[in-house]
Phi, psi and omega in degrees: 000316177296315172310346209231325162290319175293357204259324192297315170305324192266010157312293194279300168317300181311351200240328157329292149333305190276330172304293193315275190346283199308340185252268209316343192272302176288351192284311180317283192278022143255002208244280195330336160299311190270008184056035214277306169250146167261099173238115170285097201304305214283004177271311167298352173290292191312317166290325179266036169248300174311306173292319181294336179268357144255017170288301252248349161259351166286312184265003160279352195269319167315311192305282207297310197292311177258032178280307187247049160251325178281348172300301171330308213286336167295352188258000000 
């Protein structure tokens, strides 16, 4: 029961996120167009390349930490 809940929250985050995402990233690159904004693309790659790999290790450290508490629990 906890897996299919924990699987659903990190569902609806993930479709949060990619809803944020998906509109700011174009909202960005029409407001640089229109010459609203100075947006340096490759410091934004390098920063959402940095964050995602530190989400995506935060969250194996998360994985592992409560794998082997139910492992524990079990013994």
């Amino acid at each position: 029961m906890l897996g299919y809940l924990g699987g659903k929250a990190i569902k609806v985050v993930a479709k949060i996120a990619a809803i944020i995402i998906g509109l700011f990233i174009p909202g960005l690159a029409y407001l640089s167009y229109r010459g609203w904004v100075d947006v340096h693309w490759q410091t934004v790659e390098e920063q959402t390349q940095s964050a995602m790999y530190n989400a995506s290790h935060t969250v194996m450290q998360v994985l592992n930490y409560t794998a082997s508490k139910y492992a524990a629990s079990y013994v």
